[in-house]
C-alpha positions as CSV (number, residue, x, y, z in Angstrom):
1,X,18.9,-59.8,-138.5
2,X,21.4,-58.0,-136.8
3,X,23.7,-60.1,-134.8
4,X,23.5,-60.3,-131.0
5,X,26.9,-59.1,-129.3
6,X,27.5,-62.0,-126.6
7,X,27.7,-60.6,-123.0
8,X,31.0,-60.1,-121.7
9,X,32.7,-62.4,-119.5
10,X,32.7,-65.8,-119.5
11,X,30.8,-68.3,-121.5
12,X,29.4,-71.8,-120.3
13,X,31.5,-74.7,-120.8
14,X,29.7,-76.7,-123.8
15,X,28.6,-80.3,-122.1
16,X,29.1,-83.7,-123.9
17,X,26.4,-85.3,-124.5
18,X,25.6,-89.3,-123.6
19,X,28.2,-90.6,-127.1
20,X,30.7,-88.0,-125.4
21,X,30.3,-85.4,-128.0
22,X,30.1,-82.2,-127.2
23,X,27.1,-80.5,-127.3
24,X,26.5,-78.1,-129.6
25,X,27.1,-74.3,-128.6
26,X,24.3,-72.7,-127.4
27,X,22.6,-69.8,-130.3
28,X,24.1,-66.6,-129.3
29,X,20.8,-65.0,-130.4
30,X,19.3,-66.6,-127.5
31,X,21.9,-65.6,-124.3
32,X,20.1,-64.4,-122.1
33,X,22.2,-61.7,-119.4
34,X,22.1,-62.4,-116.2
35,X,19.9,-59.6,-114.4
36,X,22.9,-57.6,-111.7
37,X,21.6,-57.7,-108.0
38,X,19.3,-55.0,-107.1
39,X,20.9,-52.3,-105.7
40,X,20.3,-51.4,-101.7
41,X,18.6,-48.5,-100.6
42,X,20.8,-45.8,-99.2
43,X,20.5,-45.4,-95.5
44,X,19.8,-42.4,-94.0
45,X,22.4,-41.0,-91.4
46,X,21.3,-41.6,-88.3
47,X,20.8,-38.3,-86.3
48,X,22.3,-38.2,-83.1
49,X,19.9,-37.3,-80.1
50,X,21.3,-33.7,-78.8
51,X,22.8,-33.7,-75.3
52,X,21.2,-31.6,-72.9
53,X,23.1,-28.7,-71.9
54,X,24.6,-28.7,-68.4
55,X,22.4,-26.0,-67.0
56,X,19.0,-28.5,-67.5
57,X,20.7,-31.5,-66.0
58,X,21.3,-29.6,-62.7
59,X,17.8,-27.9,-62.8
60,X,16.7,-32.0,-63.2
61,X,18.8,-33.1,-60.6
62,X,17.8,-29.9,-58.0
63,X,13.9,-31.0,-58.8
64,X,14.7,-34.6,-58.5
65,X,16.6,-33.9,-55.2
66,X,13.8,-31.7,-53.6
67,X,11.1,-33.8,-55.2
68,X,12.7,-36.4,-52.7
69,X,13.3,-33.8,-49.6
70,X,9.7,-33.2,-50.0
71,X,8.4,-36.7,-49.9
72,X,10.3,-37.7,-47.0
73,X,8.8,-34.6,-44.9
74,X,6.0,-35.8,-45.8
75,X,6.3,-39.4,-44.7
76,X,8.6,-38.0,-41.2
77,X,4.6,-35.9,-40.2
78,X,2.6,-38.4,-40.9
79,X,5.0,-40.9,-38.9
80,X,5.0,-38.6,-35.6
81,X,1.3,-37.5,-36.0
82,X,0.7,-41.0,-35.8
83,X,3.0,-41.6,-32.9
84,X,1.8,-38.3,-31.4
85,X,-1.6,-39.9,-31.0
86,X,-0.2,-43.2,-29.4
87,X,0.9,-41.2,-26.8
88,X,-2.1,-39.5,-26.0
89,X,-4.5,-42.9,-26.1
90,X,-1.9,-43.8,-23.9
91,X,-2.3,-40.5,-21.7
92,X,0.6,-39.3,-22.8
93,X,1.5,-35.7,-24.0
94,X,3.6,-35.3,-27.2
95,X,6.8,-33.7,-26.1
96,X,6.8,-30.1,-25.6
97,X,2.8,-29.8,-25.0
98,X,3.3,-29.8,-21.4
99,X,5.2,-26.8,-21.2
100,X,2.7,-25.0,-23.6
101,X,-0.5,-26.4,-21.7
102,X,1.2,-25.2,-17.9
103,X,1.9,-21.9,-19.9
104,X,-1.7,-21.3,-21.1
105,X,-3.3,-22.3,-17.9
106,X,-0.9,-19.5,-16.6
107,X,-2.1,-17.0,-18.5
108,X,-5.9,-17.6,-20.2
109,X,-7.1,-15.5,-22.3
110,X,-9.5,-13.0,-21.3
111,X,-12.9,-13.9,-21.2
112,X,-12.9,-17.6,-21.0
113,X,-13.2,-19.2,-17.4
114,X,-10.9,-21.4,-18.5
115,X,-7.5,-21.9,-20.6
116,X,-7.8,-24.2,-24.2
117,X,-5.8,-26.9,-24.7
118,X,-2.5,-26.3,-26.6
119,X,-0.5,-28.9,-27.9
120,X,3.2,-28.4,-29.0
121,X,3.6,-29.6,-32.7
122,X,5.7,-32.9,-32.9
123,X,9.9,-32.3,-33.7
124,X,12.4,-34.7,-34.3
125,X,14.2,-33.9,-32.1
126,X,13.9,-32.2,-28.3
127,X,16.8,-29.8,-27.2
128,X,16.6,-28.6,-23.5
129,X,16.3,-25.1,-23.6
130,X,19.2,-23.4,-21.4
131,X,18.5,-22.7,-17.7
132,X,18.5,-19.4,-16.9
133,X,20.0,-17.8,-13.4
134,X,17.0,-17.8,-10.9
135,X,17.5,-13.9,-9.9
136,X,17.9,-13.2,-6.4
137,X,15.0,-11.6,-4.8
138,X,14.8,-9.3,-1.6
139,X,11.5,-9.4,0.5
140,X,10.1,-5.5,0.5
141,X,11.0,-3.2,3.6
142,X,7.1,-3.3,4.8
143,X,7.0,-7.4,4.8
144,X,7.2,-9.5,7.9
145,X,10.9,-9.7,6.8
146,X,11.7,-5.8,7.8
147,X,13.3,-7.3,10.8
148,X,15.7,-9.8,9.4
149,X,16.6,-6.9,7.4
150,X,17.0,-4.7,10.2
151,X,19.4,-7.0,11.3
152,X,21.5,-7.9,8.6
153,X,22.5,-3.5,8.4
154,X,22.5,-3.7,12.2
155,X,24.5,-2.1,14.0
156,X,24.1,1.2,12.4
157,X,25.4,4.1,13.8
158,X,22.8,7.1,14.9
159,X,22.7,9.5,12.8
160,X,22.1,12.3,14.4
161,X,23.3,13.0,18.8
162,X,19.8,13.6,20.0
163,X,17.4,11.0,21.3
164,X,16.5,8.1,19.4
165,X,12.4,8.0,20.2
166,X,11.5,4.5,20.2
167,X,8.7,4.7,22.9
168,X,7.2,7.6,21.1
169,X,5.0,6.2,18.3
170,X,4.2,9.3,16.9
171,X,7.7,10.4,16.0
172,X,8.2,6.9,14.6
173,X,7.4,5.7,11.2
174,X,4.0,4.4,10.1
175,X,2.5,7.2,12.7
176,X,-0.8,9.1,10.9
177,X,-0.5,12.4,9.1
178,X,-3.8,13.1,8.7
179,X,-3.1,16.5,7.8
180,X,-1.8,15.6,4.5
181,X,-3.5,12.5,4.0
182,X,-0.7,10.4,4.8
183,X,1.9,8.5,7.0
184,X,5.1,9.3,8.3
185,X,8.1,7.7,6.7
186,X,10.8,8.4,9.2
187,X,12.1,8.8,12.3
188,X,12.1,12.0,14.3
189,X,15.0,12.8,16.5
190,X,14.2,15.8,18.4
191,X,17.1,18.1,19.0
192,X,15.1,21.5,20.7
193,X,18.2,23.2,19.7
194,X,20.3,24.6,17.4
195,X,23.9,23.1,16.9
196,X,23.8,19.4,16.3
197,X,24.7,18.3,13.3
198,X,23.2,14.9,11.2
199,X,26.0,12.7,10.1
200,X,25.9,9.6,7.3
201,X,25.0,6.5,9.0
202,X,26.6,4.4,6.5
203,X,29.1,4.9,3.2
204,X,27.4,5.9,0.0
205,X,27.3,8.5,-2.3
206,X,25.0,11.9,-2.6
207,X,22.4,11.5,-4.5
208,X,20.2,15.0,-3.4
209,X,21.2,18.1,-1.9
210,X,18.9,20.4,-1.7
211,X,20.5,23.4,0.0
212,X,18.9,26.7,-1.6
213,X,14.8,25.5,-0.3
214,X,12.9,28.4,0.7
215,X,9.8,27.6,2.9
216,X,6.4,28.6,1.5
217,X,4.0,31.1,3.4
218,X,1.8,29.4,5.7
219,X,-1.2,29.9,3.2
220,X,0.6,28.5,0.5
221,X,1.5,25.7,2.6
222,X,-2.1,25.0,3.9
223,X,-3.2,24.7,0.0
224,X,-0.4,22.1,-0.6
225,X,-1.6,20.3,2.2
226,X,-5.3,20.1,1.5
227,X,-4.7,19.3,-1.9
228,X,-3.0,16.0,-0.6
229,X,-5.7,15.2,1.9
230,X,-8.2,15.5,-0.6
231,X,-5.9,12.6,-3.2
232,X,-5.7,10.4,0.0
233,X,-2.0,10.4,0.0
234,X,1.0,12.5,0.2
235,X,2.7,12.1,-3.1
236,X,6.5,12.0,-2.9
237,X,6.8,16.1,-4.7
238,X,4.8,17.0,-1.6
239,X,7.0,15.3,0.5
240,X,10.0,16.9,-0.4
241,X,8.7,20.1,-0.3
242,X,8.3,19.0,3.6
243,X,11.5,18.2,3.8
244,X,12.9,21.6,3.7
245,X,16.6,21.6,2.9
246,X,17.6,18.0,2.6
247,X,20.4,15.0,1.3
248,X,19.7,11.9,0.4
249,X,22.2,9.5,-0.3
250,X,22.2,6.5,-1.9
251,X,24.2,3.6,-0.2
252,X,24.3,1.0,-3.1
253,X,23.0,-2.9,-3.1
254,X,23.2,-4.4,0.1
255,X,23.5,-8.4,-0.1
256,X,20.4,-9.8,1.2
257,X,19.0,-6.6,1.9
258,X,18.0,-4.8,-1.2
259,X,18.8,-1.1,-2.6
260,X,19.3,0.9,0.2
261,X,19.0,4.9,0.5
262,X,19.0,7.2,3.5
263,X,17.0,10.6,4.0
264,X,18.0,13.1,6.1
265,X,15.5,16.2,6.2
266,X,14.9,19.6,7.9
267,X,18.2,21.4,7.9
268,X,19.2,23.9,8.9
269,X,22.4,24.4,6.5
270,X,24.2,22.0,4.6
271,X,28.0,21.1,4.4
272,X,29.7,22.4,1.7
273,X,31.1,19.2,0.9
274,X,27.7,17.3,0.1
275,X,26.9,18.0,-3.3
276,X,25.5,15.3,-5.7
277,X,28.0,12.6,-6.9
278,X,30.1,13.2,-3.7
279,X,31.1,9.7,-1.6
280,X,30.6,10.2,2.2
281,X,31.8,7.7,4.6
282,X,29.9,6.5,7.3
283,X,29.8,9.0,9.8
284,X,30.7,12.4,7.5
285,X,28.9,15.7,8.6
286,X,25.6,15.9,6.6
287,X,25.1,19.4,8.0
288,X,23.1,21.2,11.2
289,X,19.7,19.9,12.1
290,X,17.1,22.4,11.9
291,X,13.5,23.3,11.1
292,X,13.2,24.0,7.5
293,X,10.1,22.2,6.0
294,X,8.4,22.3,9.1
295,X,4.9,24.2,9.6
296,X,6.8,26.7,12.2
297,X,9.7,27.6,9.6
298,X,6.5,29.3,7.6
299,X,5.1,31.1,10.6
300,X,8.5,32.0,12.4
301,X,7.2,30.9,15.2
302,X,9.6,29.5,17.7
303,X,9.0,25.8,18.6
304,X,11.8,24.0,20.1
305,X,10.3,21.1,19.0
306,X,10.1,21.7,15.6
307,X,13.9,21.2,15.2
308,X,14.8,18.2,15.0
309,X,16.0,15.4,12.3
310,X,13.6,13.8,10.2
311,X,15.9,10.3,9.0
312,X,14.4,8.3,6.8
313,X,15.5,4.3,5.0
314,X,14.3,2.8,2.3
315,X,15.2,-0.5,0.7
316,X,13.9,-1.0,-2.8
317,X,11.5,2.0,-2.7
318,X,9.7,1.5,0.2
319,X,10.1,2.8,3.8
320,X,11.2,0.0,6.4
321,X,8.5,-1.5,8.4
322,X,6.5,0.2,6.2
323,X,2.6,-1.2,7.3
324,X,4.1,-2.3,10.3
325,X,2.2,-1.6,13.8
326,X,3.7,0.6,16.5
327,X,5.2,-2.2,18.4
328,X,6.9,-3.8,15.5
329,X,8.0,-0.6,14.3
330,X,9.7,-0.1,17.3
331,X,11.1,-3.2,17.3
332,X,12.3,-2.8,13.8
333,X,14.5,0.0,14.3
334,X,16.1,-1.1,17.7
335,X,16.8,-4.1,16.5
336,X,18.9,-2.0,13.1
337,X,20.4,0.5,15.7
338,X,21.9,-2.2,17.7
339,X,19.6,-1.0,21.3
């Protein structure tokens, strides 16, 4: 047999036996090695979760965030629905529907007898809305109010040196023109003359002057006429082709009164100074009163009382004491020229 090498490193101690000899050595043919310690599995390296890049955590925080903006929106509604409805078991309005109900009872829509019920959707919060300047409004010339008017331009000077007709209805405004299918606007103040002149009866500035008029034939004239009788009223084209040579002149915004503009028809010739844009000062030669316009400037016939100065004021487009009877009429415009 082929010897047995012993194992490497070291050897038992022999043991004495009970007489205290040593025991024998033990047969090298039957060491046994001890078996070495089983190796240990190798461990994988861990892998490392990645980190998200920075662009996903803020798209995860912005849907986290509105995630949460969305949810308390939600939970905000449902909190002032539910108020909303407290206040109307309690016969309440939610704020703001009363404004929108007044507003659709104001105006309902066509069709329906009467207006639906509109309420306001609930807000967080209520901000007065910002109160606007009540504008200032000025009763019309033709209103009950024509005399307080009257009196706040009173005195006003004449505007022309021939008789002011206020015990003559028909020379005063609101007279019938049946003629043309209308009223008369102004005042007449008949002169029977040539040689007086109409002058501004308050500052302002020309606004009209119409100093090259040429009076139709009496034919043509006639057909202008008819064709207003026949509309029922005497439109304001029509008008000034009655006029004849004529200025108006606007005299600005009166406090209290309104827009105020003056009239002053039937001339005979007009200053050289009154052209449109000019500013005239209470009193300023307009020009000489005559009988352009008038039915007997067509004809050539000579009627002293066609000359004469048809004056005319209007505060915010309409004629004062316009739709006013004879007496109040007269009243109206003594009370503006101070008689």
């Amino acid at each position: 047999m082929s010897e047995v090498d012993p194992p490497s490193g070291p050897r038992p101690t022999p043991r004495a036996d009970g007489d205290g000899r040593a025991s024998a050595a033990p047969d090298p043919a039957i060491w046994t090695e001890e078996p070495p310690p089983p190796a240990r599995p190798a461990r994988a390296p861990a892998r490392r979760a990645p980190r998200p890049s920075s662009s996903r955590t803020i798209i995860r925080g912005a849907v986290v965030f509105l995630a949460g903006v969305l949810v308390g929106a939600v939970l905000i509604a449902v909190t002032s629905r539910d108020e909303g409805s407290t206040d109307l078991d309690a016969g309440k309005a939610p704020a703001g529907a009363t404004t929108t109900a007044a507003r659709a009872e104001e105006d309902p829509p066509k069709g329906t007898g009467s207006a639906p019920t509109t309420t306001a959707p609930p807000t967080a919060e209520t901000t007065a809305a910002p109160t606007e300047p009540t504008p200032v409004t000025t009763p019309p010339a033709g209103s009950p109010n024509a005399l307080a008017i009257a009196s706040a331009l009173s005195p006003l000077p004449l505007p022309s040196d021939c008789p002011l007709p206020l015990g003559d209805s028909e020379s005063l405004p609101n007279a019938a023109r049946d003629y043309r299918g209308g009223v008369h606007e102004g005042i007449d103040f008949i002169c029977g003359e040539y040689g007086h002149d109409a002058v501004a009866t308050m500052d302002g500035q020309v606004l009209v002057a119409n100093g090259s008029f040429k009076d139709p034939t009496p034919e043509e004239r006639l057909e202008i006429l008819n064709t207003a009788k026949q509309i029922g009223h005497t439109p304001p084209w029509t008008l000034a082709m009655l006029f004849g040579r004529f200025v108006a002149i606007d005299h600005g915004i009166k406090p209290g009164v309104g827009h105020v503009v003056t009239i002053y028809a039937h001339l005979n010739e007009i200053d050289p100074a009154i052209v449109p844009g000019h500013h005239v000062k209470a009193g300023d030669r307009i020009g000489e009163i005559g009988n352009a316009g008038t039915e007997s400037a067509g004809t050539g016939e000579a009627r002293p009382q066609a000359i004469h100065l048809h004056w005319e004021i209007h505060v915010d487009d309409a004629f004062l004491a316009q739709g006013a009877t004879g007496g109040q009429t007269s009243d109206v415009y003594a009370e503006l020229f101070g008689r």
